[in-house]
Structures are given as C-alpha cells and as structure tokens.
C-alpha positions as a printed NumPy array, in Angstrom:
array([[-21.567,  -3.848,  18.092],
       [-22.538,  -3.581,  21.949],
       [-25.8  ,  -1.53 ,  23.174],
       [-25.035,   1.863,  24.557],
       [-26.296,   5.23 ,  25.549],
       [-25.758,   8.358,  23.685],
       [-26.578,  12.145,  23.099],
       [-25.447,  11.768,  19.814],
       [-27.709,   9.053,  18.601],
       [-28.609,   8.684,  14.916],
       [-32.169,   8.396,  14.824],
       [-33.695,   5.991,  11.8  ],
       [-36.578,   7.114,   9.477],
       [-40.186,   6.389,  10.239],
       [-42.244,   7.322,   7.238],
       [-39.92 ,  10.315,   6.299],
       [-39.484,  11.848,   9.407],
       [-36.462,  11.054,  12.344],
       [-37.755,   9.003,  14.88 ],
       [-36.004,   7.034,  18.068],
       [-36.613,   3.342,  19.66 ],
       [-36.013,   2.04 ,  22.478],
       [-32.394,   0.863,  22.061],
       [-29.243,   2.312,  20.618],
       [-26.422,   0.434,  18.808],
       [-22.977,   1.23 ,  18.033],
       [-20.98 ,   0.541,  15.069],
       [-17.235,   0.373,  15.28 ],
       [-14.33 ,   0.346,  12.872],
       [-12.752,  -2.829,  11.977],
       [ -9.463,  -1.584,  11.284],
       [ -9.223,  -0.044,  14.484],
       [-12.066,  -0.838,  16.709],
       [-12.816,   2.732,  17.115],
       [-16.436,   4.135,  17.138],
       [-17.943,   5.291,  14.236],
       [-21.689,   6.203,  15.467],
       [-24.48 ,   5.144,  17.532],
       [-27.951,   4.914,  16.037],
       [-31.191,   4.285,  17.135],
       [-33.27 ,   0.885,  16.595],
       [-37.093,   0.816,  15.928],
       [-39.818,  -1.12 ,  17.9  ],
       [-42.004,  -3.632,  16.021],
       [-44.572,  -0.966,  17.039],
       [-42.804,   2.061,  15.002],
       [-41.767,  -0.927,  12.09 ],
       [-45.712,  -1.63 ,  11.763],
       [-46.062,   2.307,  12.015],
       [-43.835,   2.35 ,   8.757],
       [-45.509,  -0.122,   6.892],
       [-48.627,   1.025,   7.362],
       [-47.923,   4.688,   6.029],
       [-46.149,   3.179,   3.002],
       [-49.623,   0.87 ,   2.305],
       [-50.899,   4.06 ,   3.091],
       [-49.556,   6.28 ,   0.751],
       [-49.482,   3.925,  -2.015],
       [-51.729,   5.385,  -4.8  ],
       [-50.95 ,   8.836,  -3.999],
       [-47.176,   8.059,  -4.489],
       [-47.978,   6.206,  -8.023],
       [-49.723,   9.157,  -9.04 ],
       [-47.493,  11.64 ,  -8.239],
       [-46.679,  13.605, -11.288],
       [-42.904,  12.865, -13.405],
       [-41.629,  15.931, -12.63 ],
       [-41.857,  15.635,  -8.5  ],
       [-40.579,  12.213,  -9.352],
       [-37.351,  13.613, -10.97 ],
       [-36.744,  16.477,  -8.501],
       [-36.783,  14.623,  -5.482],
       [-33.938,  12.478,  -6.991],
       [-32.424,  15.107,  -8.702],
       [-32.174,  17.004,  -5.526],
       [-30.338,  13.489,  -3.652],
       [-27.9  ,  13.425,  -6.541],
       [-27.151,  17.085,  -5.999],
       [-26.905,  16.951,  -2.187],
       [-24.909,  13.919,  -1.883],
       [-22.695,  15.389,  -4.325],
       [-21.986,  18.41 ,  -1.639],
       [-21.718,  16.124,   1.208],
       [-19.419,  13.449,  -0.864],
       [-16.466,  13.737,   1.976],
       [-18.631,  13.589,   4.887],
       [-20.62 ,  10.428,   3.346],
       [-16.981,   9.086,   1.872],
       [-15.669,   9.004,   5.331],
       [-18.761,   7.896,   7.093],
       [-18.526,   4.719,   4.429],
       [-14.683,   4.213,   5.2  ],
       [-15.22 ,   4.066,   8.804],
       [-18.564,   2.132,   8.792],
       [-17.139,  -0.418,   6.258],
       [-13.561,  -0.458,   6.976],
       [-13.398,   0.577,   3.112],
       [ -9.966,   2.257,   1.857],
       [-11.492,   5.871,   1.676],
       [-10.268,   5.807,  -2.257],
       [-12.621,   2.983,  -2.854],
       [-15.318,   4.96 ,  -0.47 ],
       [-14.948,   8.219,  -2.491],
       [-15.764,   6.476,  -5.543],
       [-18.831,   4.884,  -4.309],
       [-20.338,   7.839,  -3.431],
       [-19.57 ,   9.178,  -6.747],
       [-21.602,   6.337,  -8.209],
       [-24.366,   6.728,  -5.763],
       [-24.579,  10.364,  -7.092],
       [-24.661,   8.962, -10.341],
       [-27.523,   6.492,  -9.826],
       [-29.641,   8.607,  -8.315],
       [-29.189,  10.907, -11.465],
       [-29.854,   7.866, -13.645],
       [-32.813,   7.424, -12.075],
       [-33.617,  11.759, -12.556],
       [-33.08 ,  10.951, -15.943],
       [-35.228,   7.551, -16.596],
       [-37.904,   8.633, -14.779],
       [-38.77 ,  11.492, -17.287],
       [-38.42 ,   8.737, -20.062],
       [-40.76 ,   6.061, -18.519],
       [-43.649,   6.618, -19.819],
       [-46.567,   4.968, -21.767],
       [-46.298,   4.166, -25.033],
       [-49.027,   3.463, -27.874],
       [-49.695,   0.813, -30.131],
       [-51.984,   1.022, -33.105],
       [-54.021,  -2.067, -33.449],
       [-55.463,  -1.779, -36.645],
       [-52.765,  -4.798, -37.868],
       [-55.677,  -7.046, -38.48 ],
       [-59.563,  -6.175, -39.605],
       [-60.958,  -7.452, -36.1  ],
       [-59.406,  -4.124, -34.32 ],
       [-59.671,  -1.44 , -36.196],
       [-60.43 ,   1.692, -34.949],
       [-58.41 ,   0.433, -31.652],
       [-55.802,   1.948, -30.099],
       [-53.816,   0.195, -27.188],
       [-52.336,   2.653, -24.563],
       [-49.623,   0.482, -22.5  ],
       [-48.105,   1.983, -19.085],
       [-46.26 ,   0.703, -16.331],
       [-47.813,   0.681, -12.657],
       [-45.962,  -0.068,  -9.741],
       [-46.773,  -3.418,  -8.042],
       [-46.518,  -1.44 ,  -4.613],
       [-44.51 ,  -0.721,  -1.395],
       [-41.404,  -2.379,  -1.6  ],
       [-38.958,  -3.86 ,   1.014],
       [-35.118,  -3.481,   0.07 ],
       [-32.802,  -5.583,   2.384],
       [-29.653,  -4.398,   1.689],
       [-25.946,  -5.839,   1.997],
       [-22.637,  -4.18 ,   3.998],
       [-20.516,  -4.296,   1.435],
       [-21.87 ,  -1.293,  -0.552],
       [-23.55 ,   0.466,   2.119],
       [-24.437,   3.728,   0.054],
       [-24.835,   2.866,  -3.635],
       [-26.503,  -0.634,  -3.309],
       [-28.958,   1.202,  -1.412],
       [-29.5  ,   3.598,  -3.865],
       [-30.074,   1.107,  -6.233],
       [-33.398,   0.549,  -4.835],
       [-34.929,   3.247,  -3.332],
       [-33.929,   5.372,  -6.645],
       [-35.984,   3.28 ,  -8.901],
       [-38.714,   2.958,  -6.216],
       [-39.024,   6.758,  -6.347],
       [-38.942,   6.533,  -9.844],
       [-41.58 ,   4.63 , -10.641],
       [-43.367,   6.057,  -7.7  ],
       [-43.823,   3.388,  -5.672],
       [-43.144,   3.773,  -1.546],
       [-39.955,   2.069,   0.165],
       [-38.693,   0.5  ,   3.222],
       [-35.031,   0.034,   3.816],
       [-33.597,  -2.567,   6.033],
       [-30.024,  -1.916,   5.895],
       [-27.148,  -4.435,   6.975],
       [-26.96 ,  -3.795,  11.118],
       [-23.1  ,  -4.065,  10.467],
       [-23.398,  -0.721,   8.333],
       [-26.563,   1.221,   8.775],
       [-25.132,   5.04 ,   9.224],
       [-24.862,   5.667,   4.98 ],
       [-28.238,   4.684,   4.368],
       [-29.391,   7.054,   7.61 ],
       [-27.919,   9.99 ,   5.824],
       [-29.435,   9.038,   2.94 ],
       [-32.846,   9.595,   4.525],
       [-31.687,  12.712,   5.665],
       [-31.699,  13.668,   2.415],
       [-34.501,  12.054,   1.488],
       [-35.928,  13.946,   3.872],
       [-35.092,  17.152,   2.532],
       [-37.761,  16.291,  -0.621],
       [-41.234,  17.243,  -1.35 ],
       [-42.088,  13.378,  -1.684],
       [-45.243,  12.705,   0.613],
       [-44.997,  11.197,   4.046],
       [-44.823,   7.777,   4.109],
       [-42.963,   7.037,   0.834],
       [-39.947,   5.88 ,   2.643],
       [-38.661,   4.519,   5.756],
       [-34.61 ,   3.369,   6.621],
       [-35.294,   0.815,   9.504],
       [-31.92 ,  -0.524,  11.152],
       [-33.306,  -3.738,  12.688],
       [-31.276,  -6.453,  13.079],
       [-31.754,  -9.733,  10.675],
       [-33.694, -11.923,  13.045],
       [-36.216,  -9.058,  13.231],
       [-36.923,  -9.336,   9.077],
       [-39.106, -11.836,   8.613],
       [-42.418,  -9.975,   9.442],
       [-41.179,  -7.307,   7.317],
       [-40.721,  -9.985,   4.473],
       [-44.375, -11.624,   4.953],
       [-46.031,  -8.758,   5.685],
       [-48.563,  -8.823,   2.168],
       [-48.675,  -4.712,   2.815],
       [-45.113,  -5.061,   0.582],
       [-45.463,  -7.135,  -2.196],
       [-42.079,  -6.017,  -3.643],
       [-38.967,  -7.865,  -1.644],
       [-35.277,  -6.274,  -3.173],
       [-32.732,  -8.346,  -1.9  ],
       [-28.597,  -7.781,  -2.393],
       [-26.66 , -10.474,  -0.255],
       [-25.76 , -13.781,   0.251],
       [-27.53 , -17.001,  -1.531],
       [-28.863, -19.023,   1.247],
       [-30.603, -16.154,   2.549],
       [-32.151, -14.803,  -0.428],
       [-33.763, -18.158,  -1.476],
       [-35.112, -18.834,   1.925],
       [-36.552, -15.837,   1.197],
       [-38.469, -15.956,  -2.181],
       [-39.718, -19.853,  -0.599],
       [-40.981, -17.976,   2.424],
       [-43.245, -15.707,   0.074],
       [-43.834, -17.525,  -3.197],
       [-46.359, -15.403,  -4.276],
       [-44.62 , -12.257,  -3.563],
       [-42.38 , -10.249,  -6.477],
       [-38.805, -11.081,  -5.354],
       [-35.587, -10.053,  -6.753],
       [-32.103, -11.214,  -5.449],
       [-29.042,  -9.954,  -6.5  ],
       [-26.917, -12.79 ,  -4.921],
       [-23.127, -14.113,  -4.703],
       [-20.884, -15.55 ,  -7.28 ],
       [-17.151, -16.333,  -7.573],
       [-16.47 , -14.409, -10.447],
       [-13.711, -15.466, -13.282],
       [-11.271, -13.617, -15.244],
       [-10.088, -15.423, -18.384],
       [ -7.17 , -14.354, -19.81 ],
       [ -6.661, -15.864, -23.475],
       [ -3.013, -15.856, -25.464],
       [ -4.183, -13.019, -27.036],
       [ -4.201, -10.421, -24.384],
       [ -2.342,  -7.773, -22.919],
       [ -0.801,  -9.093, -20.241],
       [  0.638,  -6.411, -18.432],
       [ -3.336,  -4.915, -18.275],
       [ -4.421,  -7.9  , -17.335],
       [ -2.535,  -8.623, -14.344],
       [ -2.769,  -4.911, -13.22 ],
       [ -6.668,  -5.032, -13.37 ],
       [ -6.859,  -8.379, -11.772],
       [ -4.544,  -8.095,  -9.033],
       [ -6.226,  -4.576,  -8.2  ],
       [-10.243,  -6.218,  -8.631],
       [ -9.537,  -9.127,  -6.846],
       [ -8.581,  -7.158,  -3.583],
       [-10.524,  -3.795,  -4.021],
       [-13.079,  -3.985,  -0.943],
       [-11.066,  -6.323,   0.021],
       [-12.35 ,  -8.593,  -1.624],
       [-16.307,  -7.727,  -0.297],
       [-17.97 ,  -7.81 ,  -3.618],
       [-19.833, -10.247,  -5.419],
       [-18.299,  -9.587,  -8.578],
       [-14.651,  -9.555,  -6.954],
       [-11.824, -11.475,  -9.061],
       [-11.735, -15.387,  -7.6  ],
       [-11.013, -17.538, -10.379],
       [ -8.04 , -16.607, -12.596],
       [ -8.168, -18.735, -15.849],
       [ -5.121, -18.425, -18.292],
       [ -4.39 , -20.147, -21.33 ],
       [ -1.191, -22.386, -21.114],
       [  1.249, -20.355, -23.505],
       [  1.388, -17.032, -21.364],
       [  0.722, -19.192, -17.956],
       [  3.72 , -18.831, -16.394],
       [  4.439, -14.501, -17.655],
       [  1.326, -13.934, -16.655],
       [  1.586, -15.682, -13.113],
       [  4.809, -13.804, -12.718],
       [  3.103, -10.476, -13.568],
       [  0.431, -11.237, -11.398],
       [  2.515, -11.55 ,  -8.193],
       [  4.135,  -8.813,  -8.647],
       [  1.132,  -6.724,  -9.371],
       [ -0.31 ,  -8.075,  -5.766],
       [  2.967,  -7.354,  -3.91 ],
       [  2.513,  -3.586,  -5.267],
       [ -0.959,  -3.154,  -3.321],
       [ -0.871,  -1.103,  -0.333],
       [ -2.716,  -2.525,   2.468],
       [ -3.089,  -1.209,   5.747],
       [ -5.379,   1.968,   7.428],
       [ -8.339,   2.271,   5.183],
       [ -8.47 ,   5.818,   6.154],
       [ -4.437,   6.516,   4.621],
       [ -5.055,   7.916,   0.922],
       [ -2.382,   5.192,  -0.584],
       [ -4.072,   2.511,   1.256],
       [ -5.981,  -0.074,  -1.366],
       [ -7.166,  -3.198,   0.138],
       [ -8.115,  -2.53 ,   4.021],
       [ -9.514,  -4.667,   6.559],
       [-12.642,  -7.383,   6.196],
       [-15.804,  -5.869,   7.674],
       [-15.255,  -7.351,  11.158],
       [-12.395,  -9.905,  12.369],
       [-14.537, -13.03 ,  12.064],
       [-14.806, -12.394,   8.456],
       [-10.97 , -12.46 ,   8.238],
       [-10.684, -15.558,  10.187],
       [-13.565, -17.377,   8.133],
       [-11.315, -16.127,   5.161],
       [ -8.66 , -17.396,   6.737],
       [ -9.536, -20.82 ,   7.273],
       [-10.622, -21.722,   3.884],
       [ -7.571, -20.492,   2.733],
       [ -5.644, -23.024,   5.459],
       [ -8.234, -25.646,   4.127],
       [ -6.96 , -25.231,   0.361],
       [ -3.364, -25.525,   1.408],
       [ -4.176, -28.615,   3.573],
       [ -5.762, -30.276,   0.371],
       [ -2.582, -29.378,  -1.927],
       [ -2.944, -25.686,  -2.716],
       [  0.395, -23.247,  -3.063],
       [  0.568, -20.231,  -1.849],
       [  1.945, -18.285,  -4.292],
       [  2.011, -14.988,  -2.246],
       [  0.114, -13.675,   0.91 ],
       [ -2.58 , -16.149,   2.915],
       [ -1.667, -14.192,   6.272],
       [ -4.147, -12.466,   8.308],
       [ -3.573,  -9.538,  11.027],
       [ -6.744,  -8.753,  12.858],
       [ -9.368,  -8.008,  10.25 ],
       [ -6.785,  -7.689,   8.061],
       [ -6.169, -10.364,   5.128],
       [ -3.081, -10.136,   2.963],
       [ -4.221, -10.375,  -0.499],
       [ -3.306, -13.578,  -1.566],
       [ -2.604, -15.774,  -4.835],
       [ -3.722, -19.488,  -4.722],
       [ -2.319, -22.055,  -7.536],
       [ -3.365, -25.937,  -8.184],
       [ -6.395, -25.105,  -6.091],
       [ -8.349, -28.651,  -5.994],
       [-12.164, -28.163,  -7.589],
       [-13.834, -28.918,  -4.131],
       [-12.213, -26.551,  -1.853],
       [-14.529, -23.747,  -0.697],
       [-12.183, -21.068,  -2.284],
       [-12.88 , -22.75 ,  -5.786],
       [-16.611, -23.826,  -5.22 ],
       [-17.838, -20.819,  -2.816],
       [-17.465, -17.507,  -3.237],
       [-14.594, -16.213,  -0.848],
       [-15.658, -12.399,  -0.174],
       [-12.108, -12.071,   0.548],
       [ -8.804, -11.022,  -1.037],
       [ -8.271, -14.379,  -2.154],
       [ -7.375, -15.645,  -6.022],
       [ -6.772, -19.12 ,  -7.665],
       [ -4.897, -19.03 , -10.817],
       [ -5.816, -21.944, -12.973],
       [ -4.176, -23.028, -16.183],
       [ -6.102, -24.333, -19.542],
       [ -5.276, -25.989, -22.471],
       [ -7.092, -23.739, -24.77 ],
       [-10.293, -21.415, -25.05 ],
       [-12.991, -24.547, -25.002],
       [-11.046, -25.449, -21.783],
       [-11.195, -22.174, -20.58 ],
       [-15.07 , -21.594, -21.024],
       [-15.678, -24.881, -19.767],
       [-14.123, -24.104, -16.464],
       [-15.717, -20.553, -15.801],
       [-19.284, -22.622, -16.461],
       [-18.149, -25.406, -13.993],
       [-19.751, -23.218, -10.857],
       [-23.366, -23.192,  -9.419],
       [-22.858, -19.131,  -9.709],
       [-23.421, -16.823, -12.808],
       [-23.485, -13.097, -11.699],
       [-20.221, -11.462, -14.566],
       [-17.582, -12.757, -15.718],
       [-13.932, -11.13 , -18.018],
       [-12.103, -12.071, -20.857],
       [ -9.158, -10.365, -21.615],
       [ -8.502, -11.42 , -25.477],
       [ -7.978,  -8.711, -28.398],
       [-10.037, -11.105, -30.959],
       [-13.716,  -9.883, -31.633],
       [-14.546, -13.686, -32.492],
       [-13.471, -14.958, -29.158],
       [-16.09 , -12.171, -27.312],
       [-18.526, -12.743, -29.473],
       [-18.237, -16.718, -28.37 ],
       [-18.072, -15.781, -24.918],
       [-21.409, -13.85 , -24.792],
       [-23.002, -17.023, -26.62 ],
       [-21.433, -19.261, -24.245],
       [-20.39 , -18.421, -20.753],
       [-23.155, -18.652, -17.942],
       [-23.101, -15.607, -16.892],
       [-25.642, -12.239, -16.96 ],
       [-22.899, -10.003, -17.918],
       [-19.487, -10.72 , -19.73 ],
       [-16.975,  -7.923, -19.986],
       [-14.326,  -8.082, -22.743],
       [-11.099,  -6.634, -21.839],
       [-11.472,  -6.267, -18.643],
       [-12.073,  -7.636, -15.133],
       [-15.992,  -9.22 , -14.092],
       [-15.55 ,  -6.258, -11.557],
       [-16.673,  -3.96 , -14.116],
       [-20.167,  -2.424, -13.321],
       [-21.911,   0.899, -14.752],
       [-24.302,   1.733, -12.613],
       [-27.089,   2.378, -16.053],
       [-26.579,  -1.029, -17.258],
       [-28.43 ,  -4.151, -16.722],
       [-27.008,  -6.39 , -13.639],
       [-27.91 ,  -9.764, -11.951],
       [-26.968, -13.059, -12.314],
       [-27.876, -16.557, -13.503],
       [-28.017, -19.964, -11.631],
       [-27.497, -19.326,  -8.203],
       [-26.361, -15.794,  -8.451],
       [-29.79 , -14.247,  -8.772],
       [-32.855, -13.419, -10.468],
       [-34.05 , -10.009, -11.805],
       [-31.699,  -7.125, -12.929],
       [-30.84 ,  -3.954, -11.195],
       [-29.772,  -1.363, -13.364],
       [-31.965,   1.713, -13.056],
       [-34.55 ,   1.04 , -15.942],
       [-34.196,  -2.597, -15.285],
       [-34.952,  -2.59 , -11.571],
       [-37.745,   0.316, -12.211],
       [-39.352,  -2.59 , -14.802],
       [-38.809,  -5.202, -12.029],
       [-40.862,  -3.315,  -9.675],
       [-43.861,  -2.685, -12.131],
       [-46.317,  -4.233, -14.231],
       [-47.8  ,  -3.757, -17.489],
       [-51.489,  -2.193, -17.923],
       [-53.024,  -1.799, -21.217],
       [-56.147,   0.728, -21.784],
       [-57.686,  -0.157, -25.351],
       [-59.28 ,   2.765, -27.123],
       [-62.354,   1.39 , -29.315],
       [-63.81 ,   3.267, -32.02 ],
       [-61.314,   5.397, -33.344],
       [-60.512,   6.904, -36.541],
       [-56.956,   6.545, -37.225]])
C-alpha cells in the first residue's frame, strides 16, 4: 500500500454517514499489483468523533423496537444480494481471492445477515414461573437479554465481507452500536458494507467502518466507551488483547491448524477430493484450512496416491479467471513466509510429495510427508496451501495426534461408522468436529470458535448475539397464577 491522491477516494463511515481524513491509501492486487481502490483514513479526532456517537446512541439503539432491528438487516441481505458481482469482484481484487471462492462469500454474507433478520425476531424474553417452591409463590421471573454496549470488531483479511458481517449483524441484532476496524490490507468490502448500512433507518451513530491501520488500535481497544472487543485473527494478537483489557467482554476467534482424519472406513475418493480442494481454497487463508492430514495405515498409501493427484488437478493462477481455484497469498511476503517454513521442513527431513514452489504471491499447493512434530508447518498454523500427510496405526493413534496441538478451532473425520463420530465428539479437542467431511466446513447459523489457543466465545449468529449481551431478570411479586 503507498499514500496517494485521488478523486476517486472511498471515504470510511463516521457514525453512519461518509466522511474523509486527512490521508488516502491504496490497496493493490497481489496477483497482479494492479490497483484496486483508494480510500480514505480517519484522524484520531474523527475516531473519538465515532466513539463518542456510538456511547452516545447507546440506549436508544437497545431500545429500538424488533422490527427496525430486522429491517435494517433484512434490507443488507437484500441489497448485497443485488450488488453480489460488484462486491464479488471488489473481494477478488482486494484479497487476491479466486472470484469462485469470492462469489460464494458474498453469498454467505447475504445469508448471515438474513440469519441475523431472522434471530432477531426470535430473541426475546422469556418467563419463568417461580412458584416451584412455597417461598415464591405468586412470583413470576421475566428474563431478557440486554446488550453489554458499543462494541469494537477488529476484523481479519482473509474474509473481508462475511467475517465482518459476523459482527456487526448480531450487533444490530441485539441492538447494540458498532465500530469496525477492518484489516488495512482489505478495507474496501467492509466500506460498501456501510454503504449499505447506510441506506437503513438505524439511528446515527450505531455504526462506524474505520480503516486505521493496526498500530492506531489500541485506544480504540481501551477506550471503556466499548466494553465489547470482537476479534477474528491471529493468536498473539488477540491475547495481548484480552490482557490489555481484563475487565472488558472479549471474544477471539483465533488460528488453528486444522486436521482431517481419514479412518479405513471412508470413502476415499471423497476424501481426497474434499481435502485437496479445502486445504488450498483461499489459498490456504483460513483458519479452518486443511493442514494436518491423518490416515489410518491400511488405505495410507491409496489414499496418498489419490491425494496427489487430486492437488495436481487444481487450477492455480489469475484469481480473476473463472477456472482458477487457489490464487495468490494476500501480498508476496506472505508467500515467502510460506515459503520458508516449507524450506525449513524439508531441511529437517520432510518430502515433498508435490508442489513447495512459489511465483510471486503465488504458492503451489503443496503435499508434505514425514513432517517432523516441531517444524512450524506441523506446530503453527501455515495460512498457506500447505498439507502434511501423517500415517497412524489405528483410531486411538489417530485422535491422539489431532489433540497433540496447542490449537482447537474444527476438526474432520471421514469414517462411515456412527460409533467412531460419536467418539470423536467425546474426544477430540476441538469446538466443532465434522463427520464426513473436511474441518473447512462452516454454516454460517451454527455455533463456531475454538478451544485452547484457538479462541474463546462462539460466533454463529445467536451465539455471538448471546456473547454480546447479558442476562436481566425482572421478578413479578404478588401474582395469582
């Protein structure tokens, strides 16, 4: 990115209306170098502007009635549905994202925000009868769910649109006002989205998308005016962060180095196909990417064989060509930081079983075998198009190894035996285990976060509108029930 002038400047939104700093930035496409768009970056003045409408607006956005609640994101859902090229292609060239993969994200970020139509006419209080014991009768408990206030969402690159939407959807939901900090790398999706947001009857103040860059966060993380932090990216950052503001409500949806385990049961020829595709879709960019490939000895070596050639299929190359699926690494540094833990695995006694070269930004997606436990490939997580295959001895063996990682976030097992999934969800480490099919697997209603050092809290519409509210209980006395 390089500061520049322009006439066609982005501008960022200040408290639901466009506003412009005092500097411009411009964000170019990694594939080509090209530039995508030039927006417009906020003085601490205008960011203290924005927080102080959201503290502002506070109680008039928790009371604002269900049904203004469910419009507003009805109407987002609607509009980004009629806009889904423009946004799909704005994502492709922000990201560097294969415009297949880019098209479906903005299909999920339509479906999100109509999730979160949907919940928000369904949260609502609910009553309990006390009368269980002779001390309360003639009570009545009414229970709701209040929003703990503005909240601050610090979102990732990698899904520029719908990880977004994951947050300021159930802060609209629950009523509660939001500031976006969006990744600097890939800011012009969430701008758009405040277009839209724009387009609303939600009250001034109950959002804000500020484009700062990281080292301009932290006052926007202390600031006591947001006691909500959302945070989507990588580990070391979103601990520093909940130890910076201990008494703050934090959430972090963090990395992981997600496993598929493929048991002597399964359907091999499904397996490899879905691994070889979810290990190198975003090119690897997502936390719940295929890195660890764990396969019971007796189908080892047809599955290995299947998986190489399901690899060797992938297209890579312009993430803007319609066959293209696995494009370039968010900027060229990623690829060679990729690259060199790759080298680093073959220098400690890794194969290369196909791929491991890199081309600009560009990393051919590669298979990894007798990957030693300590290499960064095995112990970090990669955010690259980069697999291990590791063989077992048996199922124990197998759950034992997808456990043997500091991370927790998903994780697959492709077996056709209901008593091996049932054992997996007892056993594996993980917040979400998907049998059948890749750790990749996300719908966008469900519960998701991680365990150990992959996170804490759950996004998910209702989960993340619970995560950003509290319970309050009125108790009716004297009642005849």
């Amino acid at each position: 990115m390089d500061v520049r002038r322009s006439s066609d400047t982005r501008p960022f939104w200040l408290a639901g209306r466009p506003a412009t700093g005092d500097a411009e930035l411009t964000v170019t496409n990694s594939h080509d170098g090209r530039a995508v768009g030039v927006y417009s970056v906020p003085t601490a003045e205008q960011v203290e502007q924005a927080v102080a409408a959201a503290d502002a607006v506070r109680k008039q956005a928790a009371a604002l009635p269900i049904h203004v609640r469910a419009e507003a994101l009805a109407h987002v859902a609607r509009r980004l549905g009629e806009r889904s090229e423009e946004i799909a292609q704005l994502i492709s060239g922000e990201n560097g994202k294969p415009i297949f993969w880019a098209r479906g994200e903005v299909t999920r970020a339509i479906s999100t925000f109509r999730f979160a139509a949907e919940e928000a006419r369904r949260f609502s209080g609910e009553v309990q009868r006390l009368d269980t014991e002779p001390a309360a009768q003639g009570r009545l408990a009414y229970v709701t769910r209040v929003p703990h206030g503005p909240v601050l969402a610090i979102t990732p690159f990698n899904f520029p649109l719908n990880l977004v939407a994951h947050k300021v959807a159930p802060a609209i939901a629950v009523g509660a006002p939001i500031i976006v900090k969006p990744a600097p790398a890939t800011p012009l999706s969430a701008l758009v989205l405040g277009e839209i947001l724009a387009e609303t009857d939600l009250p001034e103040g109950m959002f804000s998308v500020l484009p700062i860059p990281n080292d301009r966060a932290g006052s926007l993380v202390e600031d006591l005016r947001l006691p909500v932090v959302s945070f989507t990216g990588s580990g070391p950052v979103g601990f520093a962060i909940m130890d910076r503001v201990p008494r703050k409500h934090v959430t972090l949806e963090l990395g992981g180095n997600a496993a598929a385990v493929v048991l002597a049961d399964a359907n091999l020829d499904w397996a490899a196909g879905r691994i070889a595709l979810f290990s190198n879709y975003q090119a690897g960019q997502s936390c719940i990417a295929v890195q660890r490939v764990i396969v019971e000895e007796p189908v080892a070596d047809e599955f290995t064989e299947k998986l190489i050639v399901a690899v060797g299929a992938l297209v890579t190359g312009d993430p803007s060509d319609e066959k293209t699926q696995v494009g370039p690494l968010v900027s060229e540094d990623a690829a060679v930081r990729v690259e060199s833990w790759v080298n680093e695995a073959v220098d400690a006694g890794a194969r290369v079983l196909t791929g491991g070269t890199r081309d600009g930004a560009t990393i051919t997606p590669t298979v990894l075998a007798e990957v030693p436990s300590g290499a960064k490939v095995a112990a970090e997580e990669v955010f690259g198009p980069v697999m291990l295959v590791q063989r077992v001895a048996s199922i124990d063996e197998a759950f034992a190894a997808v456990n043997d990682s500091k991370y927790g976030l998903q994780a697959g097992v492709f077996t056709r035996s209901l008593d091996a999934a049932f054992r997996a969800n007892r056993e594996l480490e993980v917040g979400g285990v998907i049998i059948g099919d890749v750790p990749s697997y996300r719908a966008d209603q469900m519960p998701y976060g991680g365990v150990k050092e992959s996170g804490v809290g759950r996004e998910g519409l209702r989960s993340a509108m619970a995560d950003m509210t509290f319970e309050k209980v009125m108790v009716l006395t004297g009642l005849s029930l």
